[in-house]
N, C-alpha and C positions, 0 to 999 in steps of 0.2 A: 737624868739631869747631870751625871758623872761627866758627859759628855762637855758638857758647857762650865765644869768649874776651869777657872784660869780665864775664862773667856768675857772682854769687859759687856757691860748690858748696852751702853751704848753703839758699840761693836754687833753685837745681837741684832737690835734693832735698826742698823744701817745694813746688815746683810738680809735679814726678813722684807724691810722696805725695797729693795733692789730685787728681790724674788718678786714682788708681791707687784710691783709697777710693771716689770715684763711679762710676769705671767698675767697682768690684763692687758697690756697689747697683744699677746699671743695669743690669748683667748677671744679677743674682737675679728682678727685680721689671720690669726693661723699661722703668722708668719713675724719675723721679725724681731722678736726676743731676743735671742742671742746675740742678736746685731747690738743691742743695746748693753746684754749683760755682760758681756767678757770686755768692755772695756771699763765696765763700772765696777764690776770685782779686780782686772787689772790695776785699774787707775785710782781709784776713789777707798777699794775697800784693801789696796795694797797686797791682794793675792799675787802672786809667780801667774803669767803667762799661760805655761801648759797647764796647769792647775785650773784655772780660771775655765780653760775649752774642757776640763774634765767635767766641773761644777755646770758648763751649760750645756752639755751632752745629757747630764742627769737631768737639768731642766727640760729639755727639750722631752725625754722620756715622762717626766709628771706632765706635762702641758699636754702631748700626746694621747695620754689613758685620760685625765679629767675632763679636758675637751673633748672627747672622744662620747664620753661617759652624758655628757652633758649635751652635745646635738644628737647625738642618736635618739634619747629620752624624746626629743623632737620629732626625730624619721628623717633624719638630713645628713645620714650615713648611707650609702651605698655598699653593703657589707662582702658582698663580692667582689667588686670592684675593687675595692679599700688591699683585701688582701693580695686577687693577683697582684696589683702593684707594689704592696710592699712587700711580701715574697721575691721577685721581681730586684726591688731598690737594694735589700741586701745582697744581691749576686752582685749588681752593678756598684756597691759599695765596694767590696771588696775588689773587683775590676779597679775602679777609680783609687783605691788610696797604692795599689801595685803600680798603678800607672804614673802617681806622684812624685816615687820614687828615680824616675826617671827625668821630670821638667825640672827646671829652677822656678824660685819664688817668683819671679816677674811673669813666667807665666803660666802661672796659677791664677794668676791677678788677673791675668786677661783672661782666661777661661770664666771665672768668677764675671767678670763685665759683661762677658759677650752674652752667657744664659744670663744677667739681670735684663742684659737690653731686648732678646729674646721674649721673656716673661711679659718686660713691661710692652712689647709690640703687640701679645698676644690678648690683653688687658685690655689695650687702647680698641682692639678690633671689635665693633658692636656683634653681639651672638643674637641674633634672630631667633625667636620660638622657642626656647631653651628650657627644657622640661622633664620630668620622670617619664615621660611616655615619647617622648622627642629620643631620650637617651634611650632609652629599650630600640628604637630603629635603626640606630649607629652601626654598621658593620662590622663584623668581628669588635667588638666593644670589650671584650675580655682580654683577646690578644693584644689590641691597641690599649690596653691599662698597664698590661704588663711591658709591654714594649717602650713603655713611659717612666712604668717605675724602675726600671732598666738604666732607661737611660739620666734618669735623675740621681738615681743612687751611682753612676759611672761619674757623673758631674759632682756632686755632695762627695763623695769618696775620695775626689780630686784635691776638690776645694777647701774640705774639711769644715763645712756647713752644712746646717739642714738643704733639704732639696724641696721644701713645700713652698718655696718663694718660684717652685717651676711646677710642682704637682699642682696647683690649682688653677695658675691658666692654662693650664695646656687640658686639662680635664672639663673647663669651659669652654675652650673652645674648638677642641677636639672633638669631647664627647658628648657636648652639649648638655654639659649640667646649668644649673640653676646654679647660681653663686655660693647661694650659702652650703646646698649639696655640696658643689666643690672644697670650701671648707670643711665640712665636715666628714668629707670622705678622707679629704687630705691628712687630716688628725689620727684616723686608723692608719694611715701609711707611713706616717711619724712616727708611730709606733716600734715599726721594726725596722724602721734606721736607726733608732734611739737605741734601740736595746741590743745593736747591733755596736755602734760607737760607743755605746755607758760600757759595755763588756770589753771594747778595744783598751779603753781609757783606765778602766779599773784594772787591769793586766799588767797595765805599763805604768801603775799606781802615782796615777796622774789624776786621783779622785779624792780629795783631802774632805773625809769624810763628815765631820762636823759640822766643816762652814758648809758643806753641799745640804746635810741635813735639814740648816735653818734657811739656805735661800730657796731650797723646794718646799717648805712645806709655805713659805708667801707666794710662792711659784702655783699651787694648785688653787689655793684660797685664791688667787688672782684671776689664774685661769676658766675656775668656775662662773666667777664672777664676769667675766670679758665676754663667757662663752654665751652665756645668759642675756647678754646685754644685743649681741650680736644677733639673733632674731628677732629683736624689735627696729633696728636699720633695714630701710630699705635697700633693693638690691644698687641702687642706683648710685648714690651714696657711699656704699660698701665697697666695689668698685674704683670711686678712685679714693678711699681709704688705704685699699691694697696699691692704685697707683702710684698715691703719695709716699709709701714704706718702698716704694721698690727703688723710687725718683733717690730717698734716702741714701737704699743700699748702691746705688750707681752713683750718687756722688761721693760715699764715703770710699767706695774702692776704684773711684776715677782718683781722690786723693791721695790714698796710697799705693796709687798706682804712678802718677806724673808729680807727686810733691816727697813722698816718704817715702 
């Protein structure tokens, strides 16, 4: 409780509230949170910018394990899968944030656009038969996870976002999962991008440990919650749930890409 003297309650409770509403979108959808949270600790709860991407880096790590923790209980982890590709996403992180080094911010923005429109094509494409026994016949299906989480974590390392707004369709319609499989696989592969950027972040002591404290622990309570929820939607449904978060993040960064 040391932690929190100085610290107003109402303050408290607008930063738990801001964990606790993106970690149940992230926990329905897999995706998406941080789209919401670093402008809301930005803008609303008055944190610094890079601070803000430290605090949703550590979210993204709680949403990650608790979700994780919560479709698996289910059987809608693929736990092979899950790791070549994030094994996989951390090389390609680090590839991608070397490579950012290099472009200017306008295009990042377009990199950022091109895999949302990407995503959102691969969504829109109907997946016939798409099953745990369907994905067992996939070819090379290990090599193509890794070769995914590859290139998601080269893209996220870019962009300086999660990559599960690309891990789960491309694991639909690639590998022929079942949606919520896709989700749920996607959550172990968050994992070790998460804990891969929480370590970049905390380094470069861009983690202001407190407020990250109280907006993960509404962040897990959220996320269990979203996770739980998300097996009672159907796939159908669910689908253009993930379409309408993507339609989001392509008009928020067609905005700051031709207006800001």
């Amino acid at each position: 409780m040391e932690l929190l003297q100085g610290i107003d309650l109402g303050y408290i409770v607008l930063l738990f509230g801001v964990g606790l509403t993106c970690g149940f979108l992230s926990g329905i959808v897999g995706m998406g949170g941080a789209l919401l949270l670093v402008p809301a600790l930005a803008f609303v709860g008055g944190i610094p910018f890079k601070l803000a991407t430290g605090i949703a880096a550590l979210h993204g790590l709680a949403v990650g394990v608790f979700a994780y923790l919560v479709h698996g209980r289910y059987g809608a982890v693929d736990g092979r899968i899950g790791v070549a590709a994030g094994i996989a996403s951390v090389a390609g992180g680090l590839i991608g944030a070397a490579i950012s080094g290099w472009v200017d911010a306008f295009a990042v923005k377009l990199i950022y656009l091109a895999a949302a429109t990407l995503s959102l094509i691969l969504l829109l494409v109907k997946v016939g038969g798409a099953s745990a026994r369907v994905q067992r016949r996939v070819p090379r299906v290990y090599t193509k996870a890794a070769a995914f989480g590859m290139f998601t974590g080269v893209i996220a390392g870019n962009i300086g976002a999660g990559g599960t707004f690309m891990v789960i369709p491309l694991f639909r319609a690639a590998l022929k999962m079942p949606i919520h499989r896709a989700i749920g696989t996607s959550m172990l592969v968050s994992i070790f991008t998460a804990v891969a950027s929480t370590s970049g972040k905390a380094l470069m002591g861009q983690v202001p440990w407190t407020q990250a404290a109280i907006v993960v622990t509404g962040s897990a309570l959220g996320t269990m919650v979203g996770a739980r929820l998300t097996r009672r939607i159907p796939s159908g449904p669910l689908r253009w749930l993930l379409i309408g978060m993507l339609l989001l993040l392509l008009a928020r960064t067609a905005a700051d890409l031709f207006i800001g």
